[in-house]
Backbone as a ProteinNet text record, in pm:
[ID]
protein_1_A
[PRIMARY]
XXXXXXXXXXXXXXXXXXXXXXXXXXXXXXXXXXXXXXXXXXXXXXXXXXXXXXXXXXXXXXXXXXXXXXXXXXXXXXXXXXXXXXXXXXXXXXXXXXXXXXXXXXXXXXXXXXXXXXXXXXXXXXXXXXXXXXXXXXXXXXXXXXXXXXXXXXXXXXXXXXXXXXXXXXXXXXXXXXXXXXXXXXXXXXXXXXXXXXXXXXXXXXXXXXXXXXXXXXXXXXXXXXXXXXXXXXXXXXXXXXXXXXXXXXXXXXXXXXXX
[TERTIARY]
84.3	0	88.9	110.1	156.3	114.7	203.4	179.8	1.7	-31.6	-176.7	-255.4	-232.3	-357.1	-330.6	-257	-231.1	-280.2	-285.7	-324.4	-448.6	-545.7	-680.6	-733.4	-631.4	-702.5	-689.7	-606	-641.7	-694.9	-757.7	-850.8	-986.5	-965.5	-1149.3	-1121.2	-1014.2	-1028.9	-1060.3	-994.9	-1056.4	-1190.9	-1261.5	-1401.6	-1445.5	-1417.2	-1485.7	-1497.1	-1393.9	-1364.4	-1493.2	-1461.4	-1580.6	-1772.3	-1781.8	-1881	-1929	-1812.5	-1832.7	-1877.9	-1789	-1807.3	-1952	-2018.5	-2155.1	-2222.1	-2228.9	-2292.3	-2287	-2206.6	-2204.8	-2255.7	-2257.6	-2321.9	-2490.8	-2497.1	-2680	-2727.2	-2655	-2773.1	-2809.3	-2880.7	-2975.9	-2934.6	-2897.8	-2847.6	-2700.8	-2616.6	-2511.2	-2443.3	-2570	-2452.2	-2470.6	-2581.3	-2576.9	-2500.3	-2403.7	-2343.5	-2244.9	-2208.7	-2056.7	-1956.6	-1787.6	-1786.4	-1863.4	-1906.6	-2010.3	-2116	-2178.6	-2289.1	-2207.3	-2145.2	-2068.1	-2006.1	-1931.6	-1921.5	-1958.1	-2115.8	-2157.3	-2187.2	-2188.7	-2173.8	-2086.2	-1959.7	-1786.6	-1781.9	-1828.5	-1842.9	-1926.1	-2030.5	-2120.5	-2025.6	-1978.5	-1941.4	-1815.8	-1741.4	-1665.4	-1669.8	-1749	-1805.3	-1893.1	-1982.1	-2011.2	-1863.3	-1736.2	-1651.6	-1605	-1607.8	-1497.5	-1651.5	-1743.8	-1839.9	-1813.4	-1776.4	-1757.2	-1643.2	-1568.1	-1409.9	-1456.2	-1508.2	-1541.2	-1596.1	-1722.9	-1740.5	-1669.8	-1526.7	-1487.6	-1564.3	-1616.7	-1732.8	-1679.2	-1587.5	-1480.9	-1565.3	-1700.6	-1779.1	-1789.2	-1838.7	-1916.8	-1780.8	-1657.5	-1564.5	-1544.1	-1510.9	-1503	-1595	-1708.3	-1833.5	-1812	-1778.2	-1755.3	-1660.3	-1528.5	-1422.4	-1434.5	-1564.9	-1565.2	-1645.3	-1728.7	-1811.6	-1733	-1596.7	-1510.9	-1447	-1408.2	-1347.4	-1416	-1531.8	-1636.8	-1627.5	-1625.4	-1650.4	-1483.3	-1373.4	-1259.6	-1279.4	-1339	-1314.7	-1430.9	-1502.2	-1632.8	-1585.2	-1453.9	-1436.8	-1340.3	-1248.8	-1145.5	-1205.1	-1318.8	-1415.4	-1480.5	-1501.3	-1534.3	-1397.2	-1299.1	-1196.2	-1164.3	-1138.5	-1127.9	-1242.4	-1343.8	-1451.9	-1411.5	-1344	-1299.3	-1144.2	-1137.4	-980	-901	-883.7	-838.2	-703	-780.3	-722.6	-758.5	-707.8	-808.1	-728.1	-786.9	-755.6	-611.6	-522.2	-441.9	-335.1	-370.5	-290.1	-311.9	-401.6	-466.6	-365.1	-336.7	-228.1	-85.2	-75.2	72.2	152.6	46.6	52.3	97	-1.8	3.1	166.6	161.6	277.1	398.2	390	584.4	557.7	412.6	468.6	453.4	439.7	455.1	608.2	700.2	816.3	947.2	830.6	923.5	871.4	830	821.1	834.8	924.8	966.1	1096.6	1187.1	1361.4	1404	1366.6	1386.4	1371.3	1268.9	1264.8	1302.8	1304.5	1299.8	1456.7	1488.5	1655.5	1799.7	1828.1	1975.2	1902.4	1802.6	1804.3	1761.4	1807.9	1815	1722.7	1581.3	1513.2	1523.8	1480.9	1511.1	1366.7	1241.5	1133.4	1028.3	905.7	784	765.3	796.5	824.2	899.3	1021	1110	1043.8	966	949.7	819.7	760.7	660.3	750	804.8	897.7	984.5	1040.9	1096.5	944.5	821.9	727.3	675.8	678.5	662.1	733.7	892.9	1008.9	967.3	939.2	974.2	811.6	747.5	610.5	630.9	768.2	783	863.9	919.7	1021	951.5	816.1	743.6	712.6	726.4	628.4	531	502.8	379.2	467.5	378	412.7	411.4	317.4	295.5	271.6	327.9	321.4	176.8	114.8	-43.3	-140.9	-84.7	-194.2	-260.1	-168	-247.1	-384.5	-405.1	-506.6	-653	-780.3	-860.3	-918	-981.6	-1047.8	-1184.3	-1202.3	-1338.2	-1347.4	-1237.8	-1246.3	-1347.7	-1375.8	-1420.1	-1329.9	-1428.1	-1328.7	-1188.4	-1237.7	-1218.1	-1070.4	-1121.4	-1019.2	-933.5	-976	-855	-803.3	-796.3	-736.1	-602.1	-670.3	-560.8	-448.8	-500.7	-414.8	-330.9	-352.9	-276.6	-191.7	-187.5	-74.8	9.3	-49.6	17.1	145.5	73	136.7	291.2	208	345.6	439.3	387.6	504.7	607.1	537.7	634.8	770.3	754.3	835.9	930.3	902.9	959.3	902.2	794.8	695.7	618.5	651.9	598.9	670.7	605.1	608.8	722.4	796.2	892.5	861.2	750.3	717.2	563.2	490.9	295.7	348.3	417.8	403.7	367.3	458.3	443.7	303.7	222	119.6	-2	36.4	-75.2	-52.4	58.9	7.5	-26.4	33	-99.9	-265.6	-271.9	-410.4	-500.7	-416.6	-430	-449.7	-368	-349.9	-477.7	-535.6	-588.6	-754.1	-798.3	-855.8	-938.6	-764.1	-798.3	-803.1	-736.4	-804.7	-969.4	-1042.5	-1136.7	-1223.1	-1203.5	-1282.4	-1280.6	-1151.3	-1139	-1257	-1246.1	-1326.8	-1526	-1553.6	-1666.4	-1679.3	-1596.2	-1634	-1646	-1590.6	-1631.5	-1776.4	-1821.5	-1898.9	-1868.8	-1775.1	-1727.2	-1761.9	-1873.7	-1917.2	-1808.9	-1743.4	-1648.2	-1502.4	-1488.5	-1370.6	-1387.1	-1522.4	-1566.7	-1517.7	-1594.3	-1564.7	-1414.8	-1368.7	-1205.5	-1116.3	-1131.5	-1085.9	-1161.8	-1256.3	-1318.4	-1246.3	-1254.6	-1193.7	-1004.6	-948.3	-808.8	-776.1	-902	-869.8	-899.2	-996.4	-1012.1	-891.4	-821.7	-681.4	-583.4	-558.6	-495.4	-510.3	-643.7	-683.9	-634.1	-686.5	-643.4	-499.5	-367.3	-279.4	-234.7	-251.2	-235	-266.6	-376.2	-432.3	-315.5	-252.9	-148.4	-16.5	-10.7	97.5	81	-45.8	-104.6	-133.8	-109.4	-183.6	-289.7	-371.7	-507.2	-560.8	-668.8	-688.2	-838.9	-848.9	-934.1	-1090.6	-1064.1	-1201.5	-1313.9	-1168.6	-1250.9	-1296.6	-1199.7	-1244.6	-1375.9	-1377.7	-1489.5	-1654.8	-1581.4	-1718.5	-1762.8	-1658.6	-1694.4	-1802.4	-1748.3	-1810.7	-1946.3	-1976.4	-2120.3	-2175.9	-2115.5	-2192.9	-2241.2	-2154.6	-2174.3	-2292.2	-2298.9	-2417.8	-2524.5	-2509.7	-2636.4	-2699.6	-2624.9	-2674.2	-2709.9	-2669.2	-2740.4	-2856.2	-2856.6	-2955.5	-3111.2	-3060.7	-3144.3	-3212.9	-3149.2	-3167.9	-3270.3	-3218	-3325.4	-3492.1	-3453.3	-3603.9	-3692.8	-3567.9	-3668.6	-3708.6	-3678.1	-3699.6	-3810.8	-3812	-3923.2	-4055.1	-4044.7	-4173.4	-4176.8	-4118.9	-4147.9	-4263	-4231.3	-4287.3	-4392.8	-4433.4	-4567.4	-4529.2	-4428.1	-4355.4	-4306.2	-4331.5	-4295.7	-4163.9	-4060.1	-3889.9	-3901.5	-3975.9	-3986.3	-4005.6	-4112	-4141	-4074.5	-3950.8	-3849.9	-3769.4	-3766.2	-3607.9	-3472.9	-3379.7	-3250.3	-3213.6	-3194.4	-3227.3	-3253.9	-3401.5	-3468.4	-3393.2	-3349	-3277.6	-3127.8	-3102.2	-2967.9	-2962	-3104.3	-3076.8	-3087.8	-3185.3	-3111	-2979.3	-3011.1	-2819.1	-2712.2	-2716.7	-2601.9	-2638.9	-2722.9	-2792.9	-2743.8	-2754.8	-2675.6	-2551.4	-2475.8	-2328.4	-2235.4	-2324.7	-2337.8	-2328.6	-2410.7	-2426.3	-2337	-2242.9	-2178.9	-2000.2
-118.4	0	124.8	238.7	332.2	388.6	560.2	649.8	700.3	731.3	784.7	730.9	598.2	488.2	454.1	456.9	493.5	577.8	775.8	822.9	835.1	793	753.9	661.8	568.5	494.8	532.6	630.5	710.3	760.4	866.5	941.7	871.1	724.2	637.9	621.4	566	479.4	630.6	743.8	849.6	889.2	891.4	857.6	742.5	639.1	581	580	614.8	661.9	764.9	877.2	980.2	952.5	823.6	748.9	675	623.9	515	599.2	744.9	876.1	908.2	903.9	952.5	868.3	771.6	626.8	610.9	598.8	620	715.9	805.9	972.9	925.4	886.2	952.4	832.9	699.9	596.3	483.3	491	414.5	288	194.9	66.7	86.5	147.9	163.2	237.3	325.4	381.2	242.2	128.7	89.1	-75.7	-69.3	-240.1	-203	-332.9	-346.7	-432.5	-461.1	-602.4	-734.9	-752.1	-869	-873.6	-753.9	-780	-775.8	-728.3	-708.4	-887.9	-964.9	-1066.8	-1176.9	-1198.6	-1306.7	-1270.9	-1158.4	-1102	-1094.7	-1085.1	-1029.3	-1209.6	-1341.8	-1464.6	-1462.7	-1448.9	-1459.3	-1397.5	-1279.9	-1217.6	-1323.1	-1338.4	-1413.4	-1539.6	-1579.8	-1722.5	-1679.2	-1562.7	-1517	-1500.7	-1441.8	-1391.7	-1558.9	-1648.1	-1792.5	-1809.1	-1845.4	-1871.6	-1783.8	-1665.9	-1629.2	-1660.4	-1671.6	-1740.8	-1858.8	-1957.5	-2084.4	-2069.2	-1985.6	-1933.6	-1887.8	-1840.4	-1760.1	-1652.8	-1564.4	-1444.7	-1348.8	-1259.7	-1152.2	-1030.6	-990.4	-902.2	-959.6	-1043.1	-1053	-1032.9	-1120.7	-1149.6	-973.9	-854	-697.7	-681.4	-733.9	-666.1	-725.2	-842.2	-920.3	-858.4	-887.3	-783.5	-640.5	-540.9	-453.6	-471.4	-572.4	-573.2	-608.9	-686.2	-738.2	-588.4	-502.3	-380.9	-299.8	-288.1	-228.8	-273.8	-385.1	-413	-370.9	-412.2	-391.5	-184.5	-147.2	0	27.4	-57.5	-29.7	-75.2	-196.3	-226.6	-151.3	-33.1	46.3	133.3	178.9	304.4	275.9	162.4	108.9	156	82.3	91.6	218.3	348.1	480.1	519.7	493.7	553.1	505.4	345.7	329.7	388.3	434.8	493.1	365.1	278.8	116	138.8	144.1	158.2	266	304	345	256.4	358.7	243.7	275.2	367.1	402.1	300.9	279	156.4	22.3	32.4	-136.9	-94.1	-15.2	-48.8	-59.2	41.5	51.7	-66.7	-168	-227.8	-360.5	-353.2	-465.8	-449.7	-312	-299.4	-339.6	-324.6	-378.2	-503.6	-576.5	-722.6	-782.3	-732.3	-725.7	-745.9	-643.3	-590.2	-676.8	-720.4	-788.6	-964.5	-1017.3	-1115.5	-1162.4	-1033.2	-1119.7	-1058.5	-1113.3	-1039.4	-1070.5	-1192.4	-1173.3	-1072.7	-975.2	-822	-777.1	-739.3	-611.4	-630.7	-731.8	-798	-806.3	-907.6	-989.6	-1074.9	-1204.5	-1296	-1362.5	-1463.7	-1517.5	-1665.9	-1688.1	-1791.8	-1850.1	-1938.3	-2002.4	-2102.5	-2088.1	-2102.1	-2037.7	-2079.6	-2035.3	-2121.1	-2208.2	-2322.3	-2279.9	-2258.2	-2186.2	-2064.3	-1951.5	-1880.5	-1874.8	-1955.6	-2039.7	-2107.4	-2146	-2183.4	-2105.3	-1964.5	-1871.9	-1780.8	-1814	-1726.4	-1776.6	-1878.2	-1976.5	-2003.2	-1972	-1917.5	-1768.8	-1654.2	-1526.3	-1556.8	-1615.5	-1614.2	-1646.3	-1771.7	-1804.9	-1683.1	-1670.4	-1534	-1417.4	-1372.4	-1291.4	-1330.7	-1439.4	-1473	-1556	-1633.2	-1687.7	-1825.5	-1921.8	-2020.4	-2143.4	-2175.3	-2287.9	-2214.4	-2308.3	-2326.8	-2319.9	-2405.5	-2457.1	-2301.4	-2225	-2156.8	-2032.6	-2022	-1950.2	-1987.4	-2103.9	-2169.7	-2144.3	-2049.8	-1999.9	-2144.4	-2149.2	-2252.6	-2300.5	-2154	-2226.6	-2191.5	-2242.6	-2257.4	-2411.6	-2427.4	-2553.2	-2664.4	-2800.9	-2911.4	-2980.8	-2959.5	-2952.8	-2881.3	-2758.3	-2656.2	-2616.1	-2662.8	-2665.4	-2747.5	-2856.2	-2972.9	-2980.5	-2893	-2852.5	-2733	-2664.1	-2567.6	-2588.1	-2708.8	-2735	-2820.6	-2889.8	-2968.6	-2866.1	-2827.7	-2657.5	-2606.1	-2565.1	-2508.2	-2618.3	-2710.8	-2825.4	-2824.1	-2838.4	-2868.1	-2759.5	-2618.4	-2467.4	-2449.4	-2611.9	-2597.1	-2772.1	-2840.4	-2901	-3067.3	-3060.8	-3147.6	-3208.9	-3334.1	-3356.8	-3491.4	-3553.5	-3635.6	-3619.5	-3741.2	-3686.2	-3657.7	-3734.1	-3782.9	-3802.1	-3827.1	-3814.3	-3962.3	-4059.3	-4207.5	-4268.3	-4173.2	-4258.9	-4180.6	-4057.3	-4022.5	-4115.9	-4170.8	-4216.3	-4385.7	-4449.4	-4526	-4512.1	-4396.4	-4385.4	-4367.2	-4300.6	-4332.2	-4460.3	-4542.6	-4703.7	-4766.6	-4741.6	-4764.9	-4749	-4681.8	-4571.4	-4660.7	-4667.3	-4739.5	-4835.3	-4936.6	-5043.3	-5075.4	-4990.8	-4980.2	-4940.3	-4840.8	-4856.9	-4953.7	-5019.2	-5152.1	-5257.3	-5243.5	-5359.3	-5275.4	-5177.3	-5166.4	-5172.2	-5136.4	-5179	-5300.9	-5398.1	-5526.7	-5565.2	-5521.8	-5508.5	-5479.9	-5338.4	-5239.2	-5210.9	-5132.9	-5026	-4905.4	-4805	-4731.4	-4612.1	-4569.8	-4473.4	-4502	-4651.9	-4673.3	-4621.7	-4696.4	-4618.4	-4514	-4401.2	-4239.2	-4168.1	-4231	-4227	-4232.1	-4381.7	-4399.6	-4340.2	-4357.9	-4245.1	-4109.5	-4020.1	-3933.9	-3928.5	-4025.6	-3988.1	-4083.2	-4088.4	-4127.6	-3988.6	-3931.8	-3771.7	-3705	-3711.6	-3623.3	-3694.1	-3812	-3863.4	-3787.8	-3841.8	-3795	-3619.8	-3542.2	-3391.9	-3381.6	-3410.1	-3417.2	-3478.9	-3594.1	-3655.9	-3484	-3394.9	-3327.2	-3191.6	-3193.7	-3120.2	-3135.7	-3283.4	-3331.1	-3356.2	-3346.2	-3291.6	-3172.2	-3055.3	-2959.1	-2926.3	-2992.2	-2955.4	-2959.9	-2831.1	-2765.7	-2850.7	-2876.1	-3023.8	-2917.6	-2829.3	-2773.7	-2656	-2652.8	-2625.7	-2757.3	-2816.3	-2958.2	-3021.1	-3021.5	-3083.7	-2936.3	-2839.4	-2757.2	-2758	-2793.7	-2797	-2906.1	-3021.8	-3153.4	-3141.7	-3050.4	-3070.9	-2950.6	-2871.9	-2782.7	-2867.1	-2917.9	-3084.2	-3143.9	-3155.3	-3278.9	-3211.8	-3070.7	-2981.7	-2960.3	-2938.9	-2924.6	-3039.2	-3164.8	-3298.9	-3354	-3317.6	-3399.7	-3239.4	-3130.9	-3043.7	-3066.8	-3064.2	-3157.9	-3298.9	-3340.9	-3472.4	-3437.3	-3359.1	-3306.1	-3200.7	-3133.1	-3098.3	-3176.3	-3293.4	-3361.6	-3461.7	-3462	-3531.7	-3518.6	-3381.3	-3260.5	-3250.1	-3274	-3217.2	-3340.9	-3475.8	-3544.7	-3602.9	-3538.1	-3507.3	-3665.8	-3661.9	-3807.9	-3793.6	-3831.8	-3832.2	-3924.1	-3843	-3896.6	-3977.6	-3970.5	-4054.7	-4209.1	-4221.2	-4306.9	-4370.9	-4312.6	-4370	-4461	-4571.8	-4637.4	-4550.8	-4629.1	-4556.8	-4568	-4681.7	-4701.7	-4616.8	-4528.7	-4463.8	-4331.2	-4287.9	-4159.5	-4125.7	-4262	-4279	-4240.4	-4236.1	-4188.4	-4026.7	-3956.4	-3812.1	-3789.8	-3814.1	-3803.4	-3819.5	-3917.9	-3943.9	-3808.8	-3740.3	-3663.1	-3559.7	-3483.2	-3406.8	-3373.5	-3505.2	-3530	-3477.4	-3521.8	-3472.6	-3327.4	-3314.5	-3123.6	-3087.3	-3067.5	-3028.9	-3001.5
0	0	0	-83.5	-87.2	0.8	6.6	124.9	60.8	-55.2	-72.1	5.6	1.5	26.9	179.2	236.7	379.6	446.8	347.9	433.9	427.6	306.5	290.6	411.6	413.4	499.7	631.8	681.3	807.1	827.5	745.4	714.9	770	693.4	659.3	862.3	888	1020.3	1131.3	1096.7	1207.7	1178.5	1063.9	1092	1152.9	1097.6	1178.2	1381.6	1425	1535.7	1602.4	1504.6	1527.1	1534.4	1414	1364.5	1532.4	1595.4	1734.1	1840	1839.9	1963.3	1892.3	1825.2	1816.9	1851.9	1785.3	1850.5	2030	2078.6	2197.4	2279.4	2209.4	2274	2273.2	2140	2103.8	2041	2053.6	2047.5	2177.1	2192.3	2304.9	2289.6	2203.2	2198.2	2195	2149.8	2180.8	2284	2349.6	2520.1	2600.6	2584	2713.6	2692.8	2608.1	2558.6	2648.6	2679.5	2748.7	2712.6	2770.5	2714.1	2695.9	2820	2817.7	2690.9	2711.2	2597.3	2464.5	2413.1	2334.2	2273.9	2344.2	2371.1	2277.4	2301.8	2218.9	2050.6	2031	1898.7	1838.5	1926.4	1858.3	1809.7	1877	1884.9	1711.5	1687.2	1602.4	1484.4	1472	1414.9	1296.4	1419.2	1368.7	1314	1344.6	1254.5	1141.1	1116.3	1002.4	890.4	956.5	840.2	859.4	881.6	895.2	765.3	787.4	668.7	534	561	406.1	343	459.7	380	350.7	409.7	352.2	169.8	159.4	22	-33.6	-27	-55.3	-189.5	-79.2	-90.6	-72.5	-125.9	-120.5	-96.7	-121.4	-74.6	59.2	96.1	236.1	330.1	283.2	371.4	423.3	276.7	295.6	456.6	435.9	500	652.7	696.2	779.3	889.4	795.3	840.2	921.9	846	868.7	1018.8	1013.9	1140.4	1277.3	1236.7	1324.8	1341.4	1237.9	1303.7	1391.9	1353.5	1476.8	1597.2	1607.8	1730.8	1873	1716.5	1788.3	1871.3	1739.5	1799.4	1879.3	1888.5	2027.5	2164.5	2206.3	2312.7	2323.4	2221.2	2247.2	2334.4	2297.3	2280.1	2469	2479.3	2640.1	2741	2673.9	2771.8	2778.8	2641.3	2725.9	2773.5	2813.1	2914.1	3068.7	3045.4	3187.1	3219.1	3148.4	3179.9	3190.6	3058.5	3087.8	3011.4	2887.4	2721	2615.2	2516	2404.8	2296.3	2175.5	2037.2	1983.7	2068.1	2036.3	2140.6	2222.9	2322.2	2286.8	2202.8	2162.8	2015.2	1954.9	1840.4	1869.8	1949.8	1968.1	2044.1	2119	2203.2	2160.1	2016.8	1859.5	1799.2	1786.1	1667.1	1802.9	1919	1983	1995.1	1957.5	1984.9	1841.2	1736.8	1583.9	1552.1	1641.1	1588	1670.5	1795.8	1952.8	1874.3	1815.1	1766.8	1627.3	1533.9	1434.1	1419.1	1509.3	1521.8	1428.9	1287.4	1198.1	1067.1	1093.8	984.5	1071.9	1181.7	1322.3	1354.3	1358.6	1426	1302.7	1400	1313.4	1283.1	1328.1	1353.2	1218.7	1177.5	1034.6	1015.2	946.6	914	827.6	760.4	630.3	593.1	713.5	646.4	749.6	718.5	779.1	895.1	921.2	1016.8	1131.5	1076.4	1198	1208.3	1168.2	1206.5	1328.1	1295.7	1400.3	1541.6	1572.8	1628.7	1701.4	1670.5	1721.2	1789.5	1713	1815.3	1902.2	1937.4	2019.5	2149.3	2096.7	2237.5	2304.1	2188	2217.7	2327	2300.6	2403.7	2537.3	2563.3	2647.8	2702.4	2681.3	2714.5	2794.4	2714.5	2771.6	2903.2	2963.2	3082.7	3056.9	2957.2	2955.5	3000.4	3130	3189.5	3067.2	2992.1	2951.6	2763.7	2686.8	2568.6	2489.7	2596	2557.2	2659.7	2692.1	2799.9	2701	2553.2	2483	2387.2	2384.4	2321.3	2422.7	2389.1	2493.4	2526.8	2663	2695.4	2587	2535.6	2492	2373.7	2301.1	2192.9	2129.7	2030.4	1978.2	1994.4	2069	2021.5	1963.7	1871.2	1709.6	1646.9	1698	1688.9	1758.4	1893.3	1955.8	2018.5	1962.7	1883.2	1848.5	1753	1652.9	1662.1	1752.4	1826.9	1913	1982.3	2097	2035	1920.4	1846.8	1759.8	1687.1	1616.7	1746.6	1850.2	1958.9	2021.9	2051.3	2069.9	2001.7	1851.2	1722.1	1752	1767.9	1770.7	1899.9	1975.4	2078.5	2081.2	1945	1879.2	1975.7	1965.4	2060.5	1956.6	1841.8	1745.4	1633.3	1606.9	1508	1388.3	1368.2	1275	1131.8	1094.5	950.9	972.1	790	856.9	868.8	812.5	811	992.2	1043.8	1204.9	1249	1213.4	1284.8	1209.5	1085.9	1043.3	1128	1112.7	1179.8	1334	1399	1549.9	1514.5	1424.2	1364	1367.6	1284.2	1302.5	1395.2	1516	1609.9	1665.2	1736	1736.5	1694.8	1591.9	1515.7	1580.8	1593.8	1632.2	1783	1879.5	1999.7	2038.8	1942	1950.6	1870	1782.7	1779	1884.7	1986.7	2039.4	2152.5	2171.7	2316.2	2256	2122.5	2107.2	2092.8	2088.9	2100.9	2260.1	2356.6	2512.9	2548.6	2433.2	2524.5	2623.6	2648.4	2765.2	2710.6	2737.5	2718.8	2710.8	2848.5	2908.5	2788.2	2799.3	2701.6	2547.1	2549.8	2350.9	2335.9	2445	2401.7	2403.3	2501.6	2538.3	2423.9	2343.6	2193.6	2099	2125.9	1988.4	1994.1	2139.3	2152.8	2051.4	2131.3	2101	1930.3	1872.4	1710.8	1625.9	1722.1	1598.9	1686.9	1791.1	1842	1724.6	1693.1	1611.8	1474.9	1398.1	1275	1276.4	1354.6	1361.9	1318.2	1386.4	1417	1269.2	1247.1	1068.2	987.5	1010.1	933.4	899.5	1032.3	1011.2	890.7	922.2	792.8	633.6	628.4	495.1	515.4	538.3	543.1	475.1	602.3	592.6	693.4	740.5	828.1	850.6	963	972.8	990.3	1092.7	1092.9	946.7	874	720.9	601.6	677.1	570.3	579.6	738.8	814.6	735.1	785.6	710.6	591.4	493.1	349.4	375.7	412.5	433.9	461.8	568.8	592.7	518.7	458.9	299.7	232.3	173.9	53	141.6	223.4	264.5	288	304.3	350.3	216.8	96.5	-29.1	-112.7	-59.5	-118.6	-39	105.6	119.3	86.5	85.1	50.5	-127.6	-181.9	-311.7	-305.2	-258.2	-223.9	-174.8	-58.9	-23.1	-91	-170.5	-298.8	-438.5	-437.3	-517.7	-503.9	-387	-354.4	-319	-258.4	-267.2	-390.3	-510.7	-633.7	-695	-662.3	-659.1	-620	-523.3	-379.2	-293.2	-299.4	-200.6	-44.4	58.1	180.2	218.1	230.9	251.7	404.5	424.1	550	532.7	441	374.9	229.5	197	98.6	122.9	53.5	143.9	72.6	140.9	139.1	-31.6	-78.3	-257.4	-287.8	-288.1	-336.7	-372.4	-212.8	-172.3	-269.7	-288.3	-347.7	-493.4	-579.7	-715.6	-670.9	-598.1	-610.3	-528.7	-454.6	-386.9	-498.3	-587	-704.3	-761.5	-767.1	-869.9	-894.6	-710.9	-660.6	-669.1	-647	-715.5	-807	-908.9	-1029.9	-1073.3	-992	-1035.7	-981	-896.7	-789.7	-937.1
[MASK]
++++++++++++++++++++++++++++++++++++++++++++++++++++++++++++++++++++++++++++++++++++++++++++++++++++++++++++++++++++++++++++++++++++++++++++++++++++++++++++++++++++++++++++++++++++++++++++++++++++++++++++++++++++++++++++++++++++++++++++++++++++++++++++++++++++

């Protein structure tokens, strides 16, 4: 981005600033939000822009984005009322740990991939004071996802698998410990191995890179749009899917396929 378009975009971001100080002054839904309320929306928000990246929907993602910037400059906009923060401590605050965590542009310090550079941010964290490797992954994140974060996080402190060959066969492994315990029925045991075959599978997902919780969403797009297909196909028919066997279901499902 050149200096024009820089200072345009200072320009756009001190309105919007001014846009938040009015809002706050003279609207009735916006003097009385707080963090809390604020909260489950900044939540929503962000799974709206993770859905448009899934589409990749380059309008919506614009629009998404922008709603995620709002919100950043509405909890700025909180904290200078409490005399906490403003949006000027929430950047500057960004840019020394921008500049304090890549001593490779900022430093001497010399990388030779994206890997190691993951890896050096991973020390400089410890450095800061943070006790544990894993204590940046939030508690409540998804399953799923943080999963996958907490293996990401390990790898960056050299806590990891040499090759995918040995994670796939823990996979296997893995597998076949839980067949053996559904052949028990040990209820507690099932979930235990079921559990540590998707920690497995995740972890494999890393060595293909592929990011398990977009794969998994495409996945249930595809199935949301075939079996939606089906039930319009069958209303088209004046047919009750309740009453189809699975056969039946299976020529529009292929159908679907097809179109795709």
């Amino acid at each position: 981005m050149g200096k024009d378009k820089h200072k345009e975009a200072l320009e756009s971001f001190g309105k919007l600033l001014e846009i938040m100080d009015d809002l706050r002054e003279k609207c009735p839904w916006d003097k009385k939000q707080t963090y809390e309320t604020l909260r489950h929306l900044t939540i929503e928000e962000t799974y709206e822009l993770a859905d448009a990246i899934i589409e990749n929907n380059s309008d919506e993602i614009k629009k998404e984005v922008g709603d995620l910037l709002l919100h950043i400059v509405f909890y700025a906009k909180i904290g200078s009322e409490e005399k906490a923060f403003d949006i000027k401590d929430v950047i500057d605050s960004l840019n020394e740990k921008l500049i304090r965590r890549h001593p490779h542009i900022y430093g001497d310090e010399k990388v030779s991939s994206s890997e190691q550079v993951k890896e050096n941010w991973e020390q400089i964290k410890l450095k800061e004071g943070r006790k544990s490797t894993l204590s940046g992954v939030p508690k409540t994140l998804p399953a799923l996802v943080k999963a996958y974060r907490i293996q990401d996080k390990a790898r960056g402190v050299g806590f990891d698998w040499e090759n995918r060959e040995q994670v796939w066969k823990k996979v296997e492994e893995e597998i076949e410990e839980l067949k053996e315990e559904l052949k028990n029925n040990n209820r507690e045991r099932i979930e235990q191995e079921f559990g540590d075959t998707l920690f497995a599978l995740i972890n494999y997902s890393r060595f293909i890179d592929v990011n398990p919780e977009s794969a998994l969403e495409r996945t249930n797009k595809k199935f949301i749009n075939r079996f939606q297909y089906i039930e319009e196909k069958v209303l088209q028919q004046g047919k009750d899917l309740r009453k189809m066997t699975l056969k039946e279901m299976d020529v529009f499902w292929n159908e679907a396929k097809k179109q795709e």
